[in-house]
N, C-alpha and C positions, 0 to 999 in steps of 0.2 A: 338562719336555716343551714343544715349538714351542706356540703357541699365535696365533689371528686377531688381529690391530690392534684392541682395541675402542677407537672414538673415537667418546663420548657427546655428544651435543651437546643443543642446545633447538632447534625445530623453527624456527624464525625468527629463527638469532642471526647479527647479520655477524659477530662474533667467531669465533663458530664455522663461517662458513662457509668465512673468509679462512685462521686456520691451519690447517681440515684439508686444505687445497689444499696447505698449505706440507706438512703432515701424510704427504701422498699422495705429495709429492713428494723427501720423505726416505725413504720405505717403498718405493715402486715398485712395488706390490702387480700380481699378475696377474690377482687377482680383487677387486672389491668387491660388497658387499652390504649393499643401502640399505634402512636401515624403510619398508617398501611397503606395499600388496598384489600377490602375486607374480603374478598375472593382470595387472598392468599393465606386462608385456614389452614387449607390443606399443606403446604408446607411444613408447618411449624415442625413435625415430630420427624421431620430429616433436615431441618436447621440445628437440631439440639440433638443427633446422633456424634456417636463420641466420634467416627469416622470424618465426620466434617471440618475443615480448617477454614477459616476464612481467612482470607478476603472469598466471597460471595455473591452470588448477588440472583432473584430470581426476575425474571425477563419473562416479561408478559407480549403477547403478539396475535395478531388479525387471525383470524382462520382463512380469509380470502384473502386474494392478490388486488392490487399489490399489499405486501407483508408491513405492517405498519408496528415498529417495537418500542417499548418502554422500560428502563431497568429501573431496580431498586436493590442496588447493592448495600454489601453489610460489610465493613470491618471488625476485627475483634473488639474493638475499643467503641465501637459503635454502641452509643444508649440503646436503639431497638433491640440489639443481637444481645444485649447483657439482662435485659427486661427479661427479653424470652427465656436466656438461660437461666436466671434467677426462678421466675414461674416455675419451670423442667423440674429445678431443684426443690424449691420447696412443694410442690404439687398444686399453684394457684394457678383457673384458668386464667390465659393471656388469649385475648382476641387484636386483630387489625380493623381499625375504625374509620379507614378513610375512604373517598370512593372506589367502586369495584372498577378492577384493570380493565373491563368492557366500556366503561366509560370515560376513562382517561386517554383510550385509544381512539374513540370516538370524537374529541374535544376539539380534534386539530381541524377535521370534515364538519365541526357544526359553526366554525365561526367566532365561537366564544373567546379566541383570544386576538379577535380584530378589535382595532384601538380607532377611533377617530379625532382629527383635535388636537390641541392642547401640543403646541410643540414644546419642546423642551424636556417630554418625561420621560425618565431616564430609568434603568434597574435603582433598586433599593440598595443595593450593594456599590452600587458607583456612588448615590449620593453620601454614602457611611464614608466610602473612601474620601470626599470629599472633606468631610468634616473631622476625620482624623487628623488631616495633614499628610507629611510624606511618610508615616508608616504605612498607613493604609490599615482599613479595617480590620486585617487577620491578624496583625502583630496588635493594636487595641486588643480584640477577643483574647488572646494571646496571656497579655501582660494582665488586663482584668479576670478573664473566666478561667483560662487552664491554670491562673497560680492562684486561683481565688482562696486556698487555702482552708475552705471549710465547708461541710456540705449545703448550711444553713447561708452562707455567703454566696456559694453556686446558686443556688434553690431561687435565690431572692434576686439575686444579679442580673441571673439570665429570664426570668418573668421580668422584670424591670426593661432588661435591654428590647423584649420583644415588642412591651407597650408601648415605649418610649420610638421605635421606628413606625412603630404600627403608628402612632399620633400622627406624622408628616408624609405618610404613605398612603393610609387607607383611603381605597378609593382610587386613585390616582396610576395605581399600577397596570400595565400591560396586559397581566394577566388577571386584573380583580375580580372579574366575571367567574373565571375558574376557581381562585380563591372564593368566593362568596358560597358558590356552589359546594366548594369543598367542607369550609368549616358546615352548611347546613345541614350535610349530610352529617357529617362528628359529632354534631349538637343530635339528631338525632339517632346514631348508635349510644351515648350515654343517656339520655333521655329512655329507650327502653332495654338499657343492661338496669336503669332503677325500675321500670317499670315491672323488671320480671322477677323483683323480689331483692334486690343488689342494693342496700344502705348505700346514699352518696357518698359517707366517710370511707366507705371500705372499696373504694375505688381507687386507681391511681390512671391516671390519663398523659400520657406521654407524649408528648407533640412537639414540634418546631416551636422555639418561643416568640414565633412571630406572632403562632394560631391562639396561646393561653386569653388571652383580651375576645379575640373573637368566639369562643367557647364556652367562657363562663357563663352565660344567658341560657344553658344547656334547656332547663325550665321551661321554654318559650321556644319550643324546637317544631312547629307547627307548619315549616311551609311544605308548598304543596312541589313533591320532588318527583310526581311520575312521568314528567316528561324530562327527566334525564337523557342525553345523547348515549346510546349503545351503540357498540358491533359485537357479533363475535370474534371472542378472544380463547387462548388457552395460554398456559403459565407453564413456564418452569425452573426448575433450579438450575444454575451453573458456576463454575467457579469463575473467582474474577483475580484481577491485578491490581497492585499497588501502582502502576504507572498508570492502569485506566480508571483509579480513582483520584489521579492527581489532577487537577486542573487544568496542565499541560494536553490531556488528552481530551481537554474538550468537558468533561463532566460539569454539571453546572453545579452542582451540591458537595463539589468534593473539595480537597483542599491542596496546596502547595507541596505538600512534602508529608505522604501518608508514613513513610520509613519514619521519618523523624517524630512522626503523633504518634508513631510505636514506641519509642523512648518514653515519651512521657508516659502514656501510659504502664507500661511498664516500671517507671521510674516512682507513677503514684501506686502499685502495688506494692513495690520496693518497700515504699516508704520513706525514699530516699528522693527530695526536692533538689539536687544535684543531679542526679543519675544522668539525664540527656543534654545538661553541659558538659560533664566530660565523655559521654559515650560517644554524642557527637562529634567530637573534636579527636578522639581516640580512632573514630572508626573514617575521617578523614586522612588522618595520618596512615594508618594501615594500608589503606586504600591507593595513598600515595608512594609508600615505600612498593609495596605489590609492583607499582606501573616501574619503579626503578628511580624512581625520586627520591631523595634521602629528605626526611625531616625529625629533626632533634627531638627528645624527651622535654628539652629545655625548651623549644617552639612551641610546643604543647601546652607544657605548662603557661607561658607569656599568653598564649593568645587564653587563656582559662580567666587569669586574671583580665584583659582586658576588655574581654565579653561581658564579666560582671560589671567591672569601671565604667563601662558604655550604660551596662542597664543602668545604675544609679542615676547619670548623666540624665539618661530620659526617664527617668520616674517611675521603675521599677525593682522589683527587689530581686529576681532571679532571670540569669539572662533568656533573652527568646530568641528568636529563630533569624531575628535581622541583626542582636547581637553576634550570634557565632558567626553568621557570615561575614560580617564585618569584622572578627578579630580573626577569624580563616584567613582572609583574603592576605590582610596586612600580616600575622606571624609565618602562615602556613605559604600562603603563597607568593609571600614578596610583592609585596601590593599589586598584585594583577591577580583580577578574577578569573583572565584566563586560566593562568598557571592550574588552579583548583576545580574548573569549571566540569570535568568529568566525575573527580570525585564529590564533588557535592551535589551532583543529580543521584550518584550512587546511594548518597548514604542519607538524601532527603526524599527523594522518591522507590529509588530499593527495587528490588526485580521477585517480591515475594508472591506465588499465584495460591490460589486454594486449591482445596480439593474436595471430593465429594464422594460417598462408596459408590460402589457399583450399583448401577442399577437405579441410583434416586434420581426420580424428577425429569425424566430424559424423552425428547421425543425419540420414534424408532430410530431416525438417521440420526440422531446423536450417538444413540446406543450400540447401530453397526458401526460408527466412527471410529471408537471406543475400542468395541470386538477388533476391529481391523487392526488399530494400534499395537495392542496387545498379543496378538497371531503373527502379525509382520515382524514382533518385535523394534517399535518406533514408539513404545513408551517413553523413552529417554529423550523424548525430541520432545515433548509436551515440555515445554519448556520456556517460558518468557527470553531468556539467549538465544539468540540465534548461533546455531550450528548447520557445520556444512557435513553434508550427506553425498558420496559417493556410490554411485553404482554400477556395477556390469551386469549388463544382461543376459550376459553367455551363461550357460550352463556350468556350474559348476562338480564338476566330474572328482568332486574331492570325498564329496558327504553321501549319504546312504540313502537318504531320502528324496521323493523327487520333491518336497514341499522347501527341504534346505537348499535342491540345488537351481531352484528357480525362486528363489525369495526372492532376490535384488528385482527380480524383474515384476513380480509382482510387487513388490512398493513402488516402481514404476505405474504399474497401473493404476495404484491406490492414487498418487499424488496429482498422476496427470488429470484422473475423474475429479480431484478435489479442485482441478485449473479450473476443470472445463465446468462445473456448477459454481465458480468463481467464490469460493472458500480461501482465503486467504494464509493457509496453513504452511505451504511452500512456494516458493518461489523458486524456477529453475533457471541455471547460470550457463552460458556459453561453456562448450568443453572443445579441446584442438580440435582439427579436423580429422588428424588421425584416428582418433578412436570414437567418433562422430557414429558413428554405428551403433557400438555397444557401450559404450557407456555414459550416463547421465552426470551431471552436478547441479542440486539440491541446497538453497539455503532455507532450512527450517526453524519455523519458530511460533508457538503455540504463543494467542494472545484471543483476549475476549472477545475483539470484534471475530474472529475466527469462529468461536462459539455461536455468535448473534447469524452471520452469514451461513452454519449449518441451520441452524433452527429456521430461517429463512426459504432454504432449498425445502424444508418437509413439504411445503404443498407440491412439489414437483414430484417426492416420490419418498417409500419408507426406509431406502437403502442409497447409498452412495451412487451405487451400480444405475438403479432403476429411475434415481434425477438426472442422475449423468445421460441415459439413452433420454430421457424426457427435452433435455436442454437441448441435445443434440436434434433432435426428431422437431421440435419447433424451430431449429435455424434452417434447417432444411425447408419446412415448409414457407419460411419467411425470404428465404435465396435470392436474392435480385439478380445473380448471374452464375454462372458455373464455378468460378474461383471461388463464392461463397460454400458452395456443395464440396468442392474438393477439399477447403479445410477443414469441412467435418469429418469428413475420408481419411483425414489425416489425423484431427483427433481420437476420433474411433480407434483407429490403429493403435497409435500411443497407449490408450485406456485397452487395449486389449478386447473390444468388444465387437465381435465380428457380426453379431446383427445388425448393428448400427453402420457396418460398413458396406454390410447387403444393401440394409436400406437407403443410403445414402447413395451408392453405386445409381439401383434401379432409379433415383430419380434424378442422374446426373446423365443418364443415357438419356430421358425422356426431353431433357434441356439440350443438351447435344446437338439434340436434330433443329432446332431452331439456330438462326445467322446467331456470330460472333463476331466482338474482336479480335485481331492479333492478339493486343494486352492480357485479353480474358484467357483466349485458348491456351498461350504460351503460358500462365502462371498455374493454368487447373492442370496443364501436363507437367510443370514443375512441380507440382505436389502431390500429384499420384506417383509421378516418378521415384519421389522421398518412399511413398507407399509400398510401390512393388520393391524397392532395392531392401529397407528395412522391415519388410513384411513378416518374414522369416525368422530372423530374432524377437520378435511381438509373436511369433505362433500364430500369425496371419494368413492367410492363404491370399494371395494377391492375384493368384492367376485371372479371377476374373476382370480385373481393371487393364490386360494387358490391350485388348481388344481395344478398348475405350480409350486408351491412352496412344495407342497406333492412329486410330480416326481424327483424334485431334489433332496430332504432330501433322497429319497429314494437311490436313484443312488449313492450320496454320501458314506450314510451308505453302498454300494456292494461294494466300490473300496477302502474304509478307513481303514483295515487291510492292502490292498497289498502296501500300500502307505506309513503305518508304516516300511516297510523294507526299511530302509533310515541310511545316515549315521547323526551325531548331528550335522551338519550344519541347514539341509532338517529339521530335524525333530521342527524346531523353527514354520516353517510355518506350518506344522502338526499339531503342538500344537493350534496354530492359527484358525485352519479349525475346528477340533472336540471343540475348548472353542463356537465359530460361530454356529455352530451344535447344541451343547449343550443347548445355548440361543433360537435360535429359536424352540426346541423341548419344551422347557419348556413355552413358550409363546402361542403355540399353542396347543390345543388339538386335532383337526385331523392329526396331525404329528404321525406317529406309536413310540409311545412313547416301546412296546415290541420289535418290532425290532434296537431300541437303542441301550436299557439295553441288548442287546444279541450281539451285535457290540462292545459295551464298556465292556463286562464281557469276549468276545475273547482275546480282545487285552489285558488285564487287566493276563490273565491267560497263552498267547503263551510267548513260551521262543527265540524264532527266529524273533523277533522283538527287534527294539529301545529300550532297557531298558527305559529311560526315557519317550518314550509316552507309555509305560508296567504302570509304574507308575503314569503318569497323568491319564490314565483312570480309576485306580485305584482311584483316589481323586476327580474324577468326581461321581464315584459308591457312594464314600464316601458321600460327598455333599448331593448325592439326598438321600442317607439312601437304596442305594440296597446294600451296603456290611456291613454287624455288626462287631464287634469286632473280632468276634471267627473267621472269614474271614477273615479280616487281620489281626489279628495275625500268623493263617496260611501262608498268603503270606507272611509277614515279614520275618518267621522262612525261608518260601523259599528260596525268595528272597535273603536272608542276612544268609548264609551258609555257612560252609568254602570250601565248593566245587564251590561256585559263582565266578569268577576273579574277584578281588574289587573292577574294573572299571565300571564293568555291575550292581554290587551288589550298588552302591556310585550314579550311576546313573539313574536307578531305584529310590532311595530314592529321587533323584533333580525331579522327573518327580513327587514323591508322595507330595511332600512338595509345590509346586508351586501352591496350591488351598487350601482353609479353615483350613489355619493356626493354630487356637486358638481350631479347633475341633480335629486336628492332637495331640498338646501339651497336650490335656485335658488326652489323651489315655497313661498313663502309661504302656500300653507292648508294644505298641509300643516304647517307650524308652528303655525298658528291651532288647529288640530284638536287637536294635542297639545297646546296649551295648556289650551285648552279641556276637554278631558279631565283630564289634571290637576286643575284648577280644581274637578271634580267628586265629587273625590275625600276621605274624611276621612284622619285622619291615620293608622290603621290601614293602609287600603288604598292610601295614597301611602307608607306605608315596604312595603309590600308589589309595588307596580310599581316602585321605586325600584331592589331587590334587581334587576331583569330591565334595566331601563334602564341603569342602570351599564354592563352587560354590553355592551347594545347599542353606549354610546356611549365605551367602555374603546380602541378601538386609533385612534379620531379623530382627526387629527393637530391639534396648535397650529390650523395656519392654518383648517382646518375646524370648529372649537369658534370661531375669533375671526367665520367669517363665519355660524354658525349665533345668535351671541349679536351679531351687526348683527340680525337677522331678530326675534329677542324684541325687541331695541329698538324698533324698528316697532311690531311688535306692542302694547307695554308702553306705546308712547309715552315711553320712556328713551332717554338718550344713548348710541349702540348700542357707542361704546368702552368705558364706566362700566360697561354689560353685559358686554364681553369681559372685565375686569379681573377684574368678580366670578368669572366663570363660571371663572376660569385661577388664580384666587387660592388661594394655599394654604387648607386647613380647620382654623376654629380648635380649642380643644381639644376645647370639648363638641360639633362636628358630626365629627370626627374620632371621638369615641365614639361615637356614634351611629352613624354608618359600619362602624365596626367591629362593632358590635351586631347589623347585620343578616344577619352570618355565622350567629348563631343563629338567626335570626329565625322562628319559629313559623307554619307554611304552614295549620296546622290552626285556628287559632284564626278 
C-alpha cells in the first residue's frame, strides 16, 4: 500500500537539514508535515519573510498566572526551518502535526509525566551515552549521520537510528505517556491530510527519528483524543541565541556547539567535506591572536593534521568535534585546555542572536519594548555582549531638544521599570559616591530568557510603564511593613512614575499610624530620605514625603534608647537603625537635628544600655563634633575604670571604634585612657577584655595598627616603629595558644 515519505531527522542536524532539501526535491511532495505544534499555522508566513535571520524560536505561553512557557526554536540549519523554506519556495502547503501548544502547556498540571517504579530508568540519551563509550552519543551522530555522505545513507541511517533506540526504550521512558499521546495525535493529522484527498505518496512527514516507527500505523489512527489536557495559550515569535540553543544553557533538544553545526552546514553547502576543520581551527587561532596570544600558521596547520590522524585512529574519515578539540588543545594550546578554553566556547557556541521585522508576532509589551529601544536609541544594546552603558541624568544644556537633553534620564526610567517587572535586560552596577546623584552604570545585554520574562510580564499590563505600576501596586498591597512601601517609593522614583509614588505615599501614611520598629522606621526614612534628596533629578516632586519622613525620624528618635537595651546579637541591627538615622538627619535640614544630638548624647551617657551602641553613639557625637576631647576623655576615664567588668569596658570601646577611624587614632588620650585601663587590670580580666578587643580592633587596616602603635610609642616612651613590628608581628606558638584558648574562655568565672 502507498504510504507518507518518513524522513527522521534530529532536531538541529545540517546533515539532515541539507539532504532532506535534496529529499523534497526528488519526492515533490504536495504536502509536508513538520514536528510542530499544529496551532503554530499561523506563523509560518513570518518564518519565511526574507527580514527574518534565525537562530528563532516561537514561545508559546498560559494566558493565566502563573505564566507557564514552552519554546520551539529554529536554526538555519534546522530540518523544520528548511522544510518550510523549501514549501515558501516551491509553493507546497507545509502544515505543523504535533500537538497544539494548549496542550503541551497543559501536560505538566495533568500528571502525564509522573513515573512510578522501575528504578533505574534513565533519559534515552544517557543510556546512548552509555553504549557509545567515552565519546558519547553526539560525536557517534557526529561521525555517522553529519558525515553520512549521502542523502539516501542519511534517509536510511537516521530512520534506523530512531527504531533501533525506540526497541530498548519504548515504553520505559519518563515521559512515554506524553510520547504516546503525541505520536496519536501525528497519526491522526496524516490520517486526515489522506482523508481530504492527499495521495500518501505525495506526502512527506518530517519528525524526530525517534517518532518514524511510532507513525507508520498512520492507517489505524482511531483513538479517542477528546480528552486531551488544555489551557489557554497564545504564541509568538522571537528571536533566539546560539548560546541558548546550546546545551550549556539548559535546552534539552539543543546541542554542544550550535557555531560549530554552522560550519558544517555551511561547509555541506560549500560542498566542501573540509570546510569546519579548518574553519574551526582558523577561527581558534584568530580568536587567540585577537586576545594577544601568538599562534603559528604552522600550529595550525599540525593540529589539522592531527585532528584527521585522531579521526582515522577512532574509525572515522573526517575529523569531528572531539577530534579538533583534542588537536586544539595539544597544537594550539600547549596541552592545556585552559590555555583555549575561551576561545573554544567562542567559536563552538558563537554569540550569533536573530532577528525578526518589525511588527511580527509580538505581544503589546514586546512591541513598546521594541518602540522604546528604538526612540531611546538602545538598539545597539540588543546585543547577546554585554556592554556597559553610562548615564547622567542632568540635563543636558548642549542640544536643542528637550527629548535629547533628557534622554540619559529617560533610559533610566526605561531600564529601572525593566528592574522593577524583573526583565533581565540590564543589570545596574555600583557608581562612586560622588556622582551618586546623577549618574547611573548599566551593564546591558540582550538574551532570550529577556524575551520569555517580557512575554511573561503581558498579563501585568500592555506597556512597560503600565506592568511596572501593576507590579508596584501589588507589592504595596502585599507590604508586611513600612520598609516594604518605602522601597516602592523608591522605585517609583527611579522609574520616573509619580503616581505610583502618590500611591505608594497615601498607603505608607495609613501604616505609619500603627507601632514600629526602630529597624523598620530607621530604614523607611532611609529611603524616602534617598527620595526627597534625588527627587529633583527624577523630575519628582518629593515634597510630599517630607511631612512623613519628619514623623518617623521623630518616633524613631522616642523608641531608640528603649531599643538599645538589647543583648550583642540585636544590637548589630541597632547599630544599623541609628548609622540609617544618622544619614538621613544629616541630609535633611527639617529633620530636628536638637532632638538627635539629645537622643545620641542619652544613649552615649546611660550605663543600663548596650555598652557597644553606649559607644557608637559616642562616635557618632564624635563625627558630627557635639562631643570635644575633654568629653571623651571623661567618658574614656569612665568608661575604662577598674570598677567597669572588661566585657562592658572592651565593648563600649568596639561600639566607639566602628566610626571615623583616623579621627579616633589622631586623639592621643584616648590611647592613654586605654592604656591605662589595661594597666588596671589582672590577668583574669585582661584575657577577659582581650576576647572584645580583638573584635574591636579585627578589620583595622596595616596602616591604622602601624599608626595606632607610633601612638603607644609615645606613650610607652618606645621607638614607635619597634612598636609597629611588635604589634604586626606574627604570634608565637605559646601566645597563639592562648589565643586560641579564649574561644572557650569562661564569662562566668
Amino acid at each position: 500500500m502507498n504510504n507518507p515519505n518518513f524522513f527522521g531527522i534530529r532536531h538541529l542536524s545540517p546533515a539532515g537539514a541539507y539532504y532532506l532539501r535534496g529529499f523534497l526535491d526528488e519526492r515533490k511532495p504536495r504536502l509536508v508535515l513538520v514536528e510542530g505544534p499544529s496551532d503554530f499555522g499561523d506563523m509560518l508566513s513570518d518564518i519565511v519573510r526574507g527580514e527574518t535571520k534565525p537562530p528563532i524560536a516561537v514561545l508559546a505561553y498560559t494566558k493565566e498566572a502563573p505564566v507557564r512557557t514552552v519554546l520551539y526554536p529554529f536554526a538555519e540549519y534546522s530540518p523544520e526551518y528548511q522544510a518550510i523554506q523549501w514549501c515558501h519556495k516551491h509553493q507546497v502547503e507545509c502544515r505543523f502535526m504535533d500537538l497544539p501548544s494548549e496542550t503541551f502547556l497543559a501536560i505538566p498540571e495533568s500528571g502525564m509525566q509522573e513515573t512510578e517504579g522501575e528504578e533505574g530508568r534513565m533519559n534515552v540519551y544517557e543510556q546512548l551515552d552509555r553504549k557509545s563509550g567515552g565519546d558519547g552519543h553526539d560525536t557517534f551522530w557526529e561521525r555517522v549521520m553529519e558525515q553520512a555522505g549521502s542523502m539516501e545513507a542519511y534517509h536510511l541511517g537516521a530512520n534506523s537510528f530512531g527504531a533501533n533506540i525506540r526497541s530498548f526504550t519504548e515504553g520505559t521512558e519518563n515521559d512515554w505517556a506524553e510520547t504516546a499521546l503525541r505520536e496519536a495525535y501525528m497519526r491522526r493529522q496524516i490520517r486526515k491530510a489522506v482523508d481530504s484527498g492527499v495521495e500518501p505518496q505525495d506526502i512527506v512527514v518530517v519528525t524526530g527519528s525517534y517518532h518514524v516507527e511510532g507513525l507508520k500505523n498512520w492507517r489505524d489512527a482511531d483513538e479517542d483524543l477528546s480528552d486531551m489536557p488544555k489551557v489557554g495559550a497564545n504564541h509568538t515569535l522571537m528571536p533566539y541565541s546560539y548560546y541558548r540553543l546550546s546545551t550549556r544553557a539548559g535546552y534539552g533538544a539543543g546541542n554542544k556547539a550550535p557555531a560549530y553545526y554552522a560550519l558544517l552546514w555551511e561547509g555541506l553547502n560549500r560542498g566542501e567535506p573540509m570546510y569546519a576543520v579548518y574553519s574551526y581551527l582558523i577561527r581558534l587561532a584568530e580568536y587567540q591572536r585577537g586576545k594577544g596570544n601568538p599562534v603559528s600558521s604552522a600550529s595550525v596547520i599540525e593540529a589539522v593534521r592531527l585532528a584527521m590522524s585522531l579521526a582515522q585512529l577512532r574509525g572515522g574519515t573526517i575529523a569531528s568535534l572531539r577530534d579538533l578539540r583534542d588537536a586544539a588543545e595539544t597544537c594550539l594550546g600547549e596541552g592545556s585546555v585552559s590555555n583555549i578554553i575561551l576561545a573554544t566556547a567562542d567559536t563552538e557556541i558563537g554569540t550569533a542572536i536573530g532577528a525578526l521585522p518589525d511588527g511580527v508576532s509580538r505581544t503589546s509589551i514586546q512591541e513598546d519594548f521594541y518602540r522604546q529601544l528604538k526612540d531611546l536609541k538602545l538598539e545597539k544594546y540588543r546585543d547577546i555582549t554585554a556592554q556597559d552603558l553610562m548615564l547622567d541624568l542632568r540635563e543636558n544644556r548642549r542640544v536643542s531638544s528637550e527629548k535629547s537633553a533628557f534622554i540619559d534620564l529617560h533610559r533610566s526610567f526605561f531600564l529601572h521599570r525593566l528592574r522593577v517587572i524583573q526583565v533581565g535586560f540590564a543589570q545596574q552596577q555600583a557608581v562612586s559616591q560622588d556622582n551618586a546623584t546623577w549618574s547611573e552604570h548599566w551593564v546591558v545585554r540582550w538574551t532570550p530568557e529577556a524575551e520569555i520574562e517580557l512575554v511573561e510580564s503581558a498579563l501585568r499590563g500592555d506597556t512597560i510603564d503600565g506592568a511596572a505600576s501593576f507590579v508596584m501596586k501589588e507589592r504595596v498591597e502585599n507590604a508586611g511593613n513600612m520598609g516594604d512601601i518605602a522601597l516602592v517609593i523608591e522605585d517609583a522614583c527611579c522609574c520616573g512614575m509619580e503616581k505610583a509614588v502618590s500611591y505608594a505615599t497615601a498607603a505608607l501614611q495609613r501604616m505609619a499610624v500603627d507601632a514600629a520598629s526602630v529597624e523598620d522606621l530607621a530604614k523607611t526614612a532611609q529611603r524616602l530620605s534617598v527620595v526627597v534628596q534625588y527627587g529633583n533629578i527624577r523630575r519628582i516632586d518629593a515634597k510630599p514625603l517630607e511631612p512623613i519622613l519628619q514623623q518617623l525620624f521623630y518616633r524613631a528618635c522616642l523608641i531608640l534608647e528603649q531599643a538599645c537595651v538589647c543583648d550583642d546579637a540585636a544590637s548589630k541591627v541597632v547599630i544599623t537603625a541609628m548609622e540609617q538615622l544618622n544619614s538621613a538627619e544629616l541630609a535633611h535640614d527639617f529633620l530636628d537635628n536638637a532632638e538627635w544630638i539629645k537622643v545620641l548624647d542619652n544613649i552615649s551617657e546611660r550605663d543600663d544600655l548596650n555598652t557597644k551602641l553606649s559607644g557608637f553613639a559616642a562616635a557618632i557625637l564624635l563625627e558630627r563634633g557635639s562631643m570635644d576631647t575633654r568629653q571623651l576623655r571623661t567618658e574614656v576615664s569612665r568608661r575604662l575604670s577598674k570598677g567597669i567588668p572588661a566585657d562592658l569596658g572592651a565593648g563600649w570601646f568596639e561600639g566607639l571604634a566602628m566610626k571615623n577611624r583616623y579621627a579616633l587614632i589622631a586623639r592621643l588620650s584616648l590611647w592613654e585612657s586605654l592604656n591605662d585601663y589595661l594597666d588596671t587590670l589582672d590577668d583574669e580580666e585582661f584575657k577577659r577584655a582581650l576576647v572584645f578587643l580583638r573584635r574591636a580592633f579585627a578589620d583595622f587596616s596595616a596602616a591604622e595598627k602601624d599608626q595606632i602603635a607610633e601612638n603607644l610609642g609615645e606613650i610607652l616612651g618606645l621607638n614607635g616603629q619597634e612598636v609597629s613590628e611588635v604589634v604586626n608581628a606574627m604570634l608565637d606558638e605559646s601566645a597563639q595558644e592562648m589565643i586560641e584558648g579564649l574561644d572557650d574562655f569562661d564569662f562566668d568565672l
